[in-house]
LUMDRENRO-402398 format. One record per residue (C-alpha): residue in three letters; z, y, x. Coordinates in Angstrom, 3 decimals. Layout:
N
    r        zz        yy        xx
  Ala         Z         Y         X
...
***
This chain:
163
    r        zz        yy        xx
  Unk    27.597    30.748    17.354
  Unk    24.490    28.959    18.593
  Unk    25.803    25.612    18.392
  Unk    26.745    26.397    14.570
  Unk    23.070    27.752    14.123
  Unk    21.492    24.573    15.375
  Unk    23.759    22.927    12.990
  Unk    23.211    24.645    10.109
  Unk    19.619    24.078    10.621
  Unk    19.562    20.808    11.429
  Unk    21.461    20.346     7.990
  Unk    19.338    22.388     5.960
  Unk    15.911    20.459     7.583
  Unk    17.675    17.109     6.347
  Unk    18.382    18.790     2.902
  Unk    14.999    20.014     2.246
  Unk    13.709    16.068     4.115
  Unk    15.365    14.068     1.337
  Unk    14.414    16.875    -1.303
  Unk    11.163    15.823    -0.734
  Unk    11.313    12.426    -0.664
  Unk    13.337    12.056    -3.291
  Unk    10.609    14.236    -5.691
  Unk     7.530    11.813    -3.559
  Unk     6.397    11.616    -0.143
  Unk     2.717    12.042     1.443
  Unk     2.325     9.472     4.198
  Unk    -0.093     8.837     7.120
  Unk    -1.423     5.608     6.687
  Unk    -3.032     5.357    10.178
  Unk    -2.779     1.640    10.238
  Unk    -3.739     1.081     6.756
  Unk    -7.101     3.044     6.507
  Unk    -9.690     0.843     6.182
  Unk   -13.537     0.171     5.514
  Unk   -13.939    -0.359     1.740
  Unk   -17.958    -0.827     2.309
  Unk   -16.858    -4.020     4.824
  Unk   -17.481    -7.714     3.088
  Unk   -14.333    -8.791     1.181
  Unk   -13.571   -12.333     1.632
  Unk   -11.470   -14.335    -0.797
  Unk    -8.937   -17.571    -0.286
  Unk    -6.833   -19.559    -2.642
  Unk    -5.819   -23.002    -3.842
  Unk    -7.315   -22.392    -6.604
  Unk   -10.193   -20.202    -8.569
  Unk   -10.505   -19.953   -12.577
  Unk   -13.881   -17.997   -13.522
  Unk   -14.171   -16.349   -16.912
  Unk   -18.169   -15.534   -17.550
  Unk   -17.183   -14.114   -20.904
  Unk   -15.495   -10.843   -19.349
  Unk   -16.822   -11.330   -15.632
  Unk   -13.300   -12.099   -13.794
  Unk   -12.375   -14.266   -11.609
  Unk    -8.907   -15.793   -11.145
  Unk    -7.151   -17.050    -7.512
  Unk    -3.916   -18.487    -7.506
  Unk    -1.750   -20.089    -4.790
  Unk    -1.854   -18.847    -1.822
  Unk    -4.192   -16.188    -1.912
  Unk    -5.265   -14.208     1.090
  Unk    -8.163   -11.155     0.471
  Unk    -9.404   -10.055     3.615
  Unk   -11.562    -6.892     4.324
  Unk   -12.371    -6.203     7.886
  Unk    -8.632    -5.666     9.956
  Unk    -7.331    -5.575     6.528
  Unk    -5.017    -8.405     4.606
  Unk    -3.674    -8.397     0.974
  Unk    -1.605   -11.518    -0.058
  Unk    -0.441   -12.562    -3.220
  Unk     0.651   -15.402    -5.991
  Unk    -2.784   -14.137    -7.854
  Unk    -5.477   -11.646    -7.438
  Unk    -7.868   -11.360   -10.510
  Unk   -10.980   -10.109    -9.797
  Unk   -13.101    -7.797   -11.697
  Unk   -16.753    -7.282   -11.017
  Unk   -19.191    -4.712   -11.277
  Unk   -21.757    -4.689   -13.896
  Unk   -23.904    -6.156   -11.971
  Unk   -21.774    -9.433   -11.902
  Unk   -22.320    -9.776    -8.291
  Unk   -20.431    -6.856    -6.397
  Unk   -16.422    -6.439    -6.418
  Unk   -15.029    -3.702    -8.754
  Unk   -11.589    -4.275    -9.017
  Unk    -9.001    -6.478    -7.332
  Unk    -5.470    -7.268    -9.709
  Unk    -2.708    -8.804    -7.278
  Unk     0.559    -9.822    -8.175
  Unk     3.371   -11.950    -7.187
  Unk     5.121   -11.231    -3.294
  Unk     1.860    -8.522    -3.044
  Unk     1.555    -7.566     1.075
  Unk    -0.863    -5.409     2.568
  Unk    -0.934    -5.500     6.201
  Unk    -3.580    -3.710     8.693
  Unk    -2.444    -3.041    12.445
  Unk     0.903    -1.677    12.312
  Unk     1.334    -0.551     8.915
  Unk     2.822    -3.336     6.055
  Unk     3.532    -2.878     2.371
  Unk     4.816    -5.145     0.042
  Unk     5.110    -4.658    -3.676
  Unk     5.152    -6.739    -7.293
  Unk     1.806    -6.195    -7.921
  Unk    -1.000    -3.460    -6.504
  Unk    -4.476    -2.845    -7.852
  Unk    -7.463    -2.135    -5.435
  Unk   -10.508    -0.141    -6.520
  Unk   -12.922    -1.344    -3.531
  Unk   -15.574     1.526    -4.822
  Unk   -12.912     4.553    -4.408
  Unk   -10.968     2.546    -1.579
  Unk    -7.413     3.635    -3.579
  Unk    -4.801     0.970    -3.559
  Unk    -1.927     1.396    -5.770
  Unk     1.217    -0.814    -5.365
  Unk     4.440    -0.521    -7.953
  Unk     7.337    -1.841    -8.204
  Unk     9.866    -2.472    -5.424
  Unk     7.301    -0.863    -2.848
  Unk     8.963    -1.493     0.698
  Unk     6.626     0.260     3.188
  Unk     7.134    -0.117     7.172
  Unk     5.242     1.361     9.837
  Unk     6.605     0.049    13.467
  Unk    10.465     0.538    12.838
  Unk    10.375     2.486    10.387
  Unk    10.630     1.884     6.663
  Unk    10.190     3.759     2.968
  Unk    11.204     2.262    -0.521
  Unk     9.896     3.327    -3.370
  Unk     8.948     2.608    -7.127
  Unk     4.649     3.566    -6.054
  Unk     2.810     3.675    -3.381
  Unk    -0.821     5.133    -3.912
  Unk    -3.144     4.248    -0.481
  Unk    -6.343     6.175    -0.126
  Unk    -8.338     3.921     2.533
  Unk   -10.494     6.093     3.419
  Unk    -8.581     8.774     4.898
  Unk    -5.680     6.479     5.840
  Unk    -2.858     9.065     3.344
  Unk    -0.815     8.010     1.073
  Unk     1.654     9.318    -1.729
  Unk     5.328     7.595    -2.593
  Unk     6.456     8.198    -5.659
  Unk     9.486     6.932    -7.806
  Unk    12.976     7.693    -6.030
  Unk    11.896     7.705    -1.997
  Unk    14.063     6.246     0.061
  Unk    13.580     6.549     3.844
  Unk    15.057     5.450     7.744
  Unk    13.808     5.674    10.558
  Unk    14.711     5.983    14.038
  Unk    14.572     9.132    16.121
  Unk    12.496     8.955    19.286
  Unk    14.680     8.672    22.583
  Unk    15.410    11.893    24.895
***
């Protein structure tokens, strides 16, 4: 009777699990919080400004870096504030990878608001933290606090800690 308790419980915990991942998932993003405030620092093959709408284009190769924090992409368009000096917005796309201590996602394309320090990453999201791993259609990172939200048909695995 016990043993068919434990079971039935263990079987409804994995129901309700994939319930909620398959409706969206909230995720500690312990390795991906970050300093928004911390200098940003830009590197590409190549730059294209536009002074008409105050963007700037990198292409090939393009590496942002903000303290501990890496995003890599084909492009990143830049937008910037009003005061044409300070970073509003960062556009990635192409093989988009955001990587901070032991946390990595990868998407088509993200967009970074430095000022709210939200990062939001769609399409084919693949998110790993050590060996584990979540898919799903969006990813939106709040920096600050380091949590996160899947969204878009969650797919987890993971492995189980040793006894």
């Amino acid at each position: 009777m016990l043993i068919r308790n434990i079971a039935y419980s263990a079987a409804l915990l994995v129901a309700l699990a994939q319930t909620a991942l398959a409706q969206g998932a909230e995720v500690a993003f312990g390795g991906l919080k970050a300093d928004p405030t911390a200098q940003v620092e830009v590197n590409a093959d190549t730059l294209t400004v536009n002074q008409g709408d105050g963007t700037a284009m990198f292409s090939g190769n393009v590496v942002v870096s903000q303290g501990a924090m890496k995003l890599s992409a084909n492009e990143v368009r830049v937008a910037y504030g009003a005061d044409k000096t300070s970073i509003e917005t960062l556009y990635a796309t192409g093989k988009v990878l955001l990587v901070n201590a032991t946390d990595a996602a990868q998407a088509d394309s993200a967009v970074y608001t430095i000022a709210s320090g939200e990062v939001v990453m769609t399409g084919n999201v693949l998110l790993t933290q050590g060996q584990a791993a979540m898919s799903a259609g969006k990813l939106v990172i709040d920096l600050k606090t380091g949590m996160g939200r899947m969204e878009g048909r969650v797919k987890t695995t993971f492995v189980p800690g040793k006894k």
